[in-house]
C-alpha positions in Angstrom: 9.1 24.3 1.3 6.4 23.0 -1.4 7.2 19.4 -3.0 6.5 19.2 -6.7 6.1 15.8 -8.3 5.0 14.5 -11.6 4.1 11.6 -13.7 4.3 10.4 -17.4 1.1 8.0 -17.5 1.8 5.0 -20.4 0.6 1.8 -20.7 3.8 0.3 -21.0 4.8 1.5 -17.7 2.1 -0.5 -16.0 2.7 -4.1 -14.5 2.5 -5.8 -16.7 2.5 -3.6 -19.5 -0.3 -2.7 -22.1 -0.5 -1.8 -25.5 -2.8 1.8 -26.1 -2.6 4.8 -27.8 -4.3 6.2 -24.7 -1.5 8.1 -22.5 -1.6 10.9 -19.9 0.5 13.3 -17.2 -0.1 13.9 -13.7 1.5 16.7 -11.2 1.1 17.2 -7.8 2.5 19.3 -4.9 2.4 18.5 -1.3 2.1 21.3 1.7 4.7 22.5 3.7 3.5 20.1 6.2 3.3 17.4 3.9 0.3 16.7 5.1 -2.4 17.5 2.0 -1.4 17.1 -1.9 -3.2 18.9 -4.8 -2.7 17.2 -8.0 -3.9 17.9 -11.5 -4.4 14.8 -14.0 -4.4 15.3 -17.4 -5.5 11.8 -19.7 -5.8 11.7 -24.0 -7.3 8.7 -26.3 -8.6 7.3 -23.7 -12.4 5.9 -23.3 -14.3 5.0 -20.3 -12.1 6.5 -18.2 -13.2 5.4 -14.3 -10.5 5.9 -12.1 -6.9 6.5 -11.3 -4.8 5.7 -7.8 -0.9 5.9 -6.5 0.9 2.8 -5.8 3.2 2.1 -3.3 6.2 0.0 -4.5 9.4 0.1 -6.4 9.4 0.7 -10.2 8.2 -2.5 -12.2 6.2 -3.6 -9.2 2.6 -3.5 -8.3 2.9 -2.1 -5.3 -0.5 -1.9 -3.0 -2.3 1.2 -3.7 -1.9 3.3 -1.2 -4.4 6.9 -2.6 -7.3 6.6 -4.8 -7.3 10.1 -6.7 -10.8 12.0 -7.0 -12.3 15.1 -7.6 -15.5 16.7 -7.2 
C-alpha cells in the first residue's frame, strides 16, 4: 500500500515563528516498501528561495533534520 502525506508550509508554523507573506505546500508518497519517497514542493511570495528539509520532532519543536529535499 502507497503512503500519502502532505504539508501546509507557513511561517508561523516554524520554531519560532515568522512573519511573511511567503507560504507553500508540500506532498509526498512513500513505496510500498517504504523505502524511497517522491515528493512535489510547491512555494509562492517567496524570494531567494535556497532550500527546504524534514525535521524530526514533535510539533512546536525543532527537531534535528533528518532529509534535505532536492531535485535535479
Amino acid at each position: 500500500m502507497l503512503k500519502f502525506f502532505k504539508a501546509r508550509l507557513k511561517g508561523k508554523n516554524e520554531v519560532p515563528p515568522v512573519k511573511t507573506n511567503a507560504f507553500g505546500f508540500a506532498k509526498f508518497v512513500a513505496n510500498r516498501n517504504r523505502t524511497k519517497i517522491k515528493f512535489a514542493l510547491e512555494v509562492e511570495d517567496i524570494k531567494n528561495f535556497v532550500q527546504a528539509h524534514i525535521h524530526f520532532g514533535k510539533r512546536g519543536v525543532n527537531g534535528p533534520v533528518i532529509v534535505f529535499l532536492f531535485w535535479c
